[in-house]
C-alpha positions as CSV (number, residue, x, y, z in Angstrom):
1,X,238.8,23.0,183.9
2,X,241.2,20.1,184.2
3,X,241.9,17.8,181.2
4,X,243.6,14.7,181.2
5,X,245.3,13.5,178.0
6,X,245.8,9.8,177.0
7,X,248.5,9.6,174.0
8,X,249.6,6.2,172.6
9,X,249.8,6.2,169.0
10,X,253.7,4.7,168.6
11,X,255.7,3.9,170.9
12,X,255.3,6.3,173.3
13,X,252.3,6.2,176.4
14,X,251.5,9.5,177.6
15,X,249.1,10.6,180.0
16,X,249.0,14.4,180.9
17,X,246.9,17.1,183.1
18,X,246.4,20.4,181.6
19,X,244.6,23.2,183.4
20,X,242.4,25.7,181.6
21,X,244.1,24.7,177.7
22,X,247.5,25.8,178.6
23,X,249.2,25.3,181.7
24,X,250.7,21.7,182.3
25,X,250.3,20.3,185.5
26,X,251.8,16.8,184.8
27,X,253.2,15.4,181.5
28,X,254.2,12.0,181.8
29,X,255.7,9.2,179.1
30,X,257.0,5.7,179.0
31,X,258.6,4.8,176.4
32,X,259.3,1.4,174.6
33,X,262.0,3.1,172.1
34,X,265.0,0.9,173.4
35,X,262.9,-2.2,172.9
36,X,262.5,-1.0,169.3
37,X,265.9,0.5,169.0
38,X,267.0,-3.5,168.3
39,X,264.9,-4.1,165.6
40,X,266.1,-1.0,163.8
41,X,262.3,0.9,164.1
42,X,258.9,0.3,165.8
43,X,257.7,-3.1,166.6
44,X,253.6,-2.6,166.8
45,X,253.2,-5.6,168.7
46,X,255.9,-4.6,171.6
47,X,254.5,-1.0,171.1
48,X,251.1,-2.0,171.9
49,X,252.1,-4.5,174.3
50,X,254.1,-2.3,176.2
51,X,251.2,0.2,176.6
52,X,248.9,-2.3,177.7
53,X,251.3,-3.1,181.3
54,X,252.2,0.5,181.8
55,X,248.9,2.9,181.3
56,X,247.8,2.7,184.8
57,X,251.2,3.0,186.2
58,X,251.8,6.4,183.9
59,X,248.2,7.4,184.6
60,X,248.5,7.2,188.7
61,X,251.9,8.8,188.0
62,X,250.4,11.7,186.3
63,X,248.1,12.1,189.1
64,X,250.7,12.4,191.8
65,X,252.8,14.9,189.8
66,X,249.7,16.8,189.5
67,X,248.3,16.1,192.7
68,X,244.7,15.9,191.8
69,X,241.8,13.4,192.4
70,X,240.2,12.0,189.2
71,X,237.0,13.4,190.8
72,X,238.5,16.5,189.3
73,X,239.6,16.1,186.1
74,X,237.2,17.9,183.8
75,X,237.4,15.6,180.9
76,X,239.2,13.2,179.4
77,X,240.9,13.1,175.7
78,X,242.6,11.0,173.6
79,X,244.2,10.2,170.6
80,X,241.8,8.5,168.7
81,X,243.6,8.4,165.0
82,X,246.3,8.6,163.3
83,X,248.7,5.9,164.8
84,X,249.2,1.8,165.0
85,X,246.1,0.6,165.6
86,X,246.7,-2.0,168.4
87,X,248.6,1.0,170.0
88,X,245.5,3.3,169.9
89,X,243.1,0.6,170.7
90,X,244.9,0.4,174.6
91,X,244.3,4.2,174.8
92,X,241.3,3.9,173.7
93,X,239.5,1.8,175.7
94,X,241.6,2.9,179.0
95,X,239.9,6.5,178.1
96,X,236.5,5.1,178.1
97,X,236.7,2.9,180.7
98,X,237.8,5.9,182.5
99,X,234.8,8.4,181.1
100,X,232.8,6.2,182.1
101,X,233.5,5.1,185.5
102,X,234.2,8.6,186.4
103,X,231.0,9.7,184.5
104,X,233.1,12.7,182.6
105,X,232.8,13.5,178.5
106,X,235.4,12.0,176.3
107,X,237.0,14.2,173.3
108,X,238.8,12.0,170.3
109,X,241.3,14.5,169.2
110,X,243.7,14.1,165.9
111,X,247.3,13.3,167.1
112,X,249.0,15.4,163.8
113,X,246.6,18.3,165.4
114,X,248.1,17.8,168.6
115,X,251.1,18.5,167.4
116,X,250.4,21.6,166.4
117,X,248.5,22.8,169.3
118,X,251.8,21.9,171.4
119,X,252.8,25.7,170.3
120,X,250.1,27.2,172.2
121,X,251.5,25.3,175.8
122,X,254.9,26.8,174.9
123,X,253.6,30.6,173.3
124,X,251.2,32.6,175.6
125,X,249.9,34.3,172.2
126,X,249.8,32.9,168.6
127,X,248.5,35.6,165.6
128,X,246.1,33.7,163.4
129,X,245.7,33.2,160.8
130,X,248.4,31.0,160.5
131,X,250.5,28.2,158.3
132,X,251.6,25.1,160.1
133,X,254.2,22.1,159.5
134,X,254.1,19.1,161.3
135,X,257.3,17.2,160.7
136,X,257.6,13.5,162.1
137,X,258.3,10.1,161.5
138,X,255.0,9.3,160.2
139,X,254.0,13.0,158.9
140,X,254.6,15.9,156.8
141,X,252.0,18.3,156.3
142,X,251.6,21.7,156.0
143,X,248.3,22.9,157.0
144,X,246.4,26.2,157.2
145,X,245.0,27.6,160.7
146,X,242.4,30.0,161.3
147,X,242.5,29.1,165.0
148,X,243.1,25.3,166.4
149,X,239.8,24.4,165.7
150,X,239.2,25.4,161.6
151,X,242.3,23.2,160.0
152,X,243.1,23.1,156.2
153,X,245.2,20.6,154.8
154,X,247.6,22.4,152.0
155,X,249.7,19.8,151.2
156,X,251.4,16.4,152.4
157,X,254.8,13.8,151.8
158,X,253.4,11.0,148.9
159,X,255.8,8.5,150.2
160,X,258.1,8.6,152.6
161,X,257.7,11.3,156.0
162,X,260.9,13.7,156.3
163,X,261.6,11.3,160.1
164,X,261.0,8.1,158.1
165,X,263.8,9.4,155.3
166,X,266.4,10.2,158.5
167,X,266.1,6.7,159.8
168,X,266.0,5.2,156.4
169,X,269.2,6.9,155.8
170,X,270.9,6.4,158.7
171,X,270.2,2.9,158.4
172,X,272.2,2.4,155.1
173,X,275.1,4.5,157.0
174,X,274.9,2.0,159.6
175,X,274.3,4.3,162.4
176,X,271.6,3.0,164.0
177,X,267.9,3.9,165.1
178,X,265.9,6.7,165.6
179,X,267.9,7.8,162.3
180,X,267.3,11.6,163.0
181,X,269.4,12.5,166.3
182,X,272.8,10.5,165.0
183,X,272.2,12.4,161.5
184,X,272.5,15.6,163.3
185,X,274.8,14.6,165.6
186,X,277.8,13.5,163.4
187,X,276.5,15.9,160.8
188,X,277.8,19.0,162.6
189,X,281.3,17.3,162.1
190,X,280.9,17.4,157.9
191,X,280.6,19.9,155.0
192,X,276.7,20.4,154.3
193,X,277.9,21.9,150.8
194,X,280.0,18.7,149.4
195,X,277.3,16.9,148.4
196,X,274.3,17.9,146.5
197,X,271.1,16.8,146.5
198,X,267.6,17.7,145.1
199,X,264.0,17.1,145.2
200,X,261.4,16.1,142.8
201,X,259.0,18.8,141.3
202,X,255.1,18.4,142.6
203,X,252.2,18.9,140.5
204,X,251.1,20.9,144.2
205,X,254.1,23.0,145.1
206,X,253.2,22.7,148.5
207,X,253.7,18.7,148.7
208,X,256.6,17.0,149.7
209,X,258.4,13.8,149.2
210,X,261.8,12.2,150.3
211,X,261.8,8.5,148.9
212,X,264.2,9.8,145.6
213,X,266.9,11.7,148.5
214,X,266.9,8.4,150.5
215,X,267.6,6.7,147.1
216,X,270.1,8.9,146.1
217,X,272.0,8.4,149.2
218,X,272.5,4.5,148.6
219,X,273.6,4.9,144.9
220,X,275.9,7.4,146.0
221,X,277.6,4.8,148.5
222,X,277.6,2.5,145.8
223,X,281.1,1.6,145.3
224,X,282.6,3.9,147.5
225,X,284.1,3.6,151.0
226,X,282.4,4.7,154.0
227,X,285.1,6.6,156.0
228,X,284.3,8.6,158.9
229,X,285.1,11.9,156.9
230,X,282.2,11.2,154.3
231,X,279.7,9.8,156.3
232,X,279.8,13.2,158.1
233,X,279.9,15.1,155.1
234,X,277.1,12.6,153.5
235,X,274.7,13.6,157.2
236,X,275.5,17.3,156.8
237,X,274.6,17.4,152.8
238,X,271.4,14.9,153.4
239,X,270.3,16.9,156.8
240,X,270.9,20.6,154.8
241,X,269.3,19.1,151.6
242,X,266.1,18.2,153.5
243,X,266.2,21.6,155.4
244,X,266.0,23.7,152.7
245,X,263.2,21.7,151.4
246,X,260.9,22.0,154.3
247,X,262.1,25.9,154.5
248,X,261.6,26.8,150.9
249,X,258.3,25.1,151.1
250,X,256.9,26.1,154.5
251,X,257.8,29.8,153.5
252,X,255.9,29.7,150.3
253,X,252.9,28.1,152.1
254,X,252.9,31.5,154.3
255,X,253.2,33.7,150.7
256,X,250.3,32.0,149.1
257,X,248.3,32.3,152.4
258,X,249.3,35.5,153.2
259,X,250.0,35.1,156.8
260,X,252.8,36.1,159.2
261,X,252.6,33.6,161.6
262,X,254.4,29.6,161.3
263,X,254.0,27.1,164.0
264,X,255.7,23.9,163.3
265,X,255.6,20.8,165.5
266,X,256.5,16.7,165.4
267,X,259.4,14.7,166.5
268,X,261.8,16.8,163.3
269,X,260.8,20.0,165.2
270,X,263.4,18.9,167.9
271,X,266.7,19.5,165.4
272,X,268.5,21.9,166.4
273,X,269.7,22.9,162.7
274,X,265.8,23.0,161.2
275,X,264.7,25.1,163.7
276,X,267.2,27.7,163.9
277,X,267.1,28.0,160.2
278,X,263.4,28.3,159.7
279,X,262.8,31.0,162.5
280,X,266.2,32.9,160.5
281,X,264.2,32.4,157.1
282,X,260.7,33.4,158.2
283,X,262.5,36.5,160.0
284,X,263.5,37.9,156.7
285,X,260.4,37.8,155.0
286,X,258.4,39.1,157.9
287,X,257.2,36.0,159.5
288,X,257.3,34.8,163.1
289,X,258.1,31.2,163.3
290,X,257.1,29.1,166.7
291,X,258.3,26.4,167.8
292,X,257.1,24.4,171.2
293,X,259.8,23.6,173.7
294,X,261.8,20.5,173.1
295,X,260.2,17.8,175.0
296,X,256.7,19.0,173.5
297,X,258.6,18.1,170.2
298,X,257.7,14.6,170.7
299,X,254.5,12.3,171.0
300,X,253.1,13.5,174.5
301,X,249.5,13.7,176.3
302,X,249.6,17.6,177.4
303,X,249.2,18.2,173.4
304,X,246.3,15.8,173.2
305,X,244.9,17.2,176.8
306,X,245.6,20.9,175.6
307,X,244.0,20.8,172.6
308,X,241.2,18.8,173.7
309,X,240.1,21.1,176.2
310,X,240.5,24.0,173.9
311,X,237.9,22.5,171.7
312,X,235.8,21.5,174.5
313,X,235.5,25.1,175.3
314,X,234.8,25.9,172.3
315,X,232.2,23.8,171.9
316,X,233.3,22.1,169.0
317,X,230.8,19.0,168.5
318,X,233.0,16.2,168.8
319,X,232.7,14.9,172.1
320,X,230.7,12.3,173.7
321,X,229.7,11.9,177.0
């Protein structure tokens, strides 16, 4: 079966063919980031605006990378929550206007799900059970997987998400939006180990939050010079602080579940440092970490088409025709 996928819950608007839950026929996304990129973070009405005048281009594009008819896509999903709401409203309705002109069954699927099921286009086997993070600029969870369609929320940021906290504090070094590639850029140039940093104790271990370390960072430039030698060093101690954190906890979500598997998705999932030092981590204590490829990392449609179709096959009741 052929699934199309409609994502649009930031900035981004994806549309995406996947064939039989896993292979990728066409993954395409326009994105609105440089627009944004101005303002210093997402604009919702640009974002949703932006979606509106280029859905059907992305959609017909998708088609021709894929070279297939709609007549044969199989059905249709899309991100129906979280996300900006005008954003998800233009997805919406282009996915129902769709279903039902082409007379196919719709799937809503969960766009912090998607991210998750992103593993399975990049893995051709995943042990269950399994412990997953999703890291982003809107979301940090860590969840608990039986398979992709029985998910457990274990625990969640109460303020900030770890992507929110990297452009927060980029912003007060004054290096610009999205926050998260610049911190890791000029942090390989500093000492991760000058400054020190720590995180608040949760009345549920497995919860995170990163307001106080973005706080910390501004009264620590209080009064002192920005030079190019400690913002490095201030990137590299921020970017190692927040590491650890999502290590140490991820890790102990796997201990209390008991499982040897970790599949981690979102936007964070793309840094270079995070990655390589959770799969070194989960290695030591028995534990195979997964991560998708890159440019799965991000909002895209073949995570919301993937997944979609693997609960369609399942025959998961949430679909309407």
């Amino acid at each position: 079966m052929i699934t199309l996928g409609i994502e649009s819950s930031c900035d981004e608007t994806g549309v995406a063919l996947v064939k039989d839950e896993k292979t990728v026929l066409s993954n395409i996304i326009a994105s609105s980031l440089k627009l944004h990129c101005r303002h210093g973070g997402v604009i919702p009405e640009i974002a949703s605006r932006m979606q509106l005048e280029s859905i059907a281009g992305v959609f017909q594009e998708a088609l021709k990378e894929a070279g297939i008819k709609p007549e044969k896509i199989g059905l249709i999903a899309f991100t129906g929550h979280p996300g900006l709401p005008g954003s998800l409203t233009v997805g919406t309705a282009f996915a129902r206007g769709l279903a039902a002109g082409l007379g196919k069954p719709l799937a809503e699927i969960d766009h912090v799900y998607g991210h998750i099921y992103a593993n399975a286009l990049s893995h051709k086997k995943i042990v269950f059970p399994a412990v997953a993070l999703v890291v982003s600029g809107g979301h940090t969870s860590l969840f608990y997987l039986k398979d992709f369609s029985a998910i457990r929320l274990l625990g969640q940021t109460r303020d900030d998400a770890c992507g929110e906290a990297f452009d927060k504090v980029a912003k007060i070094m004054g290096l610009g939006y999205p926050g998260g590639p610049l911190i890791e850029k000029i942090a390989g140039q500093g000492d991760k180990q000058k400054i020190k940093f720590s995180f608040p104790g949760m009345k549920n271990g497995l919860d995170f939050s990163f307001s106080g370390i973005k706080t910390a960072v501004l009264y620590y430039l209080k009064n002192r010079k920005l030079t190019p030698r400690l913002k490095a060093d201030l990137a590299a101690s921020f970017q190692e602080s927040v590491i650890k954190n999502l290590t140490d906890k991820s890790l102990l979500a796997c201990r209390i579940r008991k499982t040897k598997t970790l599949l981690v998705g979102g936007g964070v999932a793309a840094n270079s440092c995070l990655r390589q030092r959770l799969v070194s981590a989960a290695r030591e204590e028995g534990v195979t970490c997964l991560f998708p490829d890159i440019r799965l990392c991000m909002d895209n449609a073949a995570m919301i088409a993937g997944l979609g179709g693997y609960l369609y096959q399942s025959r998961i009741p949430r679909f309407k025709g």
